[in-house]
C-alpha positions in Angstrom: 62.7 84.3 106.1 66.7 84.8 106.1 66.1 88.3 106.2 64.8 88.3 108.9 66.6 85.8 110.9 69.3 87.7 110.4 67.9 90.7 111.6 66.4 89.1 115.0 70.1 87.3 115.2 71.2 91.3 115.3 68.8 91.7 118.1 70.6 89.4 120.0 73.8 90.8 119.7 74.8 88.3 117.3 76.7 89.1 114.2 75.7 87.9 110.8 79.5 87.6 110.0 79.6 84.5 112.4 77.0 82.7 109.9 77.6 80.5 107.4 75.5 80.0 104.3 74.8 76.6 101.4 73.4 77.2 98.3 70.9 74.3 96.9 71.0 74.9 93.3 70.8 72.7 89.8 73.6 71.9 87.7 72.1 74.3 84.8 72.3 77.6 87.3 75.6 79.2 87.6 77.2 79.1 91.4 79.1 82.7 91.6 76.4 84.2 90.0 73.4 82.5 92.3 76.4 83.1 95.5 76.4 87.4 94.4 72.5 86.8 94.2 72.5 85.7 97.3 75.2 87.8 99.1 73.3 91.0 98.1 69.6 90.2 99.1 71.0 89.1 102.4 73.4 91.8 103.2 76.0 89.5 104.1 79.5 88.3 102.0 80.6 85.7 99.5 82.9 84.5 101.6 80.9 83.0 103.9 79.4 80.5 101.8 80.3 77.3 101.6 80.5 75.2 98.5 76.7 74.9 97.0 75.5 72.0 96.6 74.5 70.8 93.1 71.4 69.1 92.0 71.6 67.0 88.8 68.5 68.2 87.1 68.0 71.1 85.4 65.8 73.8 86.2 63.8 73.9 83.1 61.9 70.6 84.0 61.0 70.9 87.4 57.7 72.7 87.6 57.4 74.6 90.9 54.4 77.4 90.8 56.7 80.7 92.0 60.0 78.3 90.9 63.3 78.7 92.6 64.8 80.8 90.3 67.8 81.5 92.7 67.9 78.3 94.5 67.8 77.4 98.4 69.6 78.9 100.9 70.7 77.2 104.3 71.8 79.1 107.4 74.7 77.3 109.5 76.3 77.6 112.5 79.8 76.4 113.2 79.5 76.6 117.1 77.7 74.6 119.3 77.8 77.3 121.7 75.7 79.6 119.4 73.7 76.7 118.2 72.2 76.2 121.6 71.9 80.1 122.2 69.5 80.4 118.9 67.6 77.3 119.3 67.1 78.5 122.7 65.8 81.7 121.8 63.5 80.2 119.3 62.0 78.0 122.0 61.5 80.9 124.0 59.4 82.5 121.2 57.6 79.5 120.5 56.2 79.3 123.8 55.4 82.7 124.0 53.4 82.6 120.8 51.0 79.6 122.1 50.2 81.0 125.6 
């Protein structure tokens, strides 16, 4: 789904480099590793992660069907500006889709 938010952000003319990115994952995953994980199947770079957020369980017990090997990922935006311009643009698809 990130994927391809991106890619319709690119569509807009907005870049991907202005995004910033969370990582949910559990204390027994390793960050740098899940943030390279991440970085790669989104085409974007470390460095625009923030700090990930750690969950105290471990993965082992939680018992998810397809599992969240990799964690969560959360798309941010810094600017309010932008904010309003996406959320406006999703409106506009939203009420295209219904009519």
């Amino acid at each position: 789904m990130i994927k391809f938010f991106i890619r319709w952000l690119d569509g807009t003319g907005v870049s991907a480099q202005l995004l910033r990115l969370r990582l949910h994952l559990y204390s027994d995953m390793h960050a740098r590793k899940e943030t390279r994980f991440w970085a790669n199947a989104l085409g974007v770079s470390e460095k625009q992660f923030r700090k990930p957020y750690i969950k105290k369980s471990i993965r082992k017990i939680i018992n998810y069907k397809n599992g969240f090997g990799h964690g969560t990922c959360e798309v941010i935006f810094d600017n309010q500006k932008m904010t309003d311009y996406v959320l406006m643009g999703l409106k506009y698809l939203r009420e295209m889709y219904n009519r």
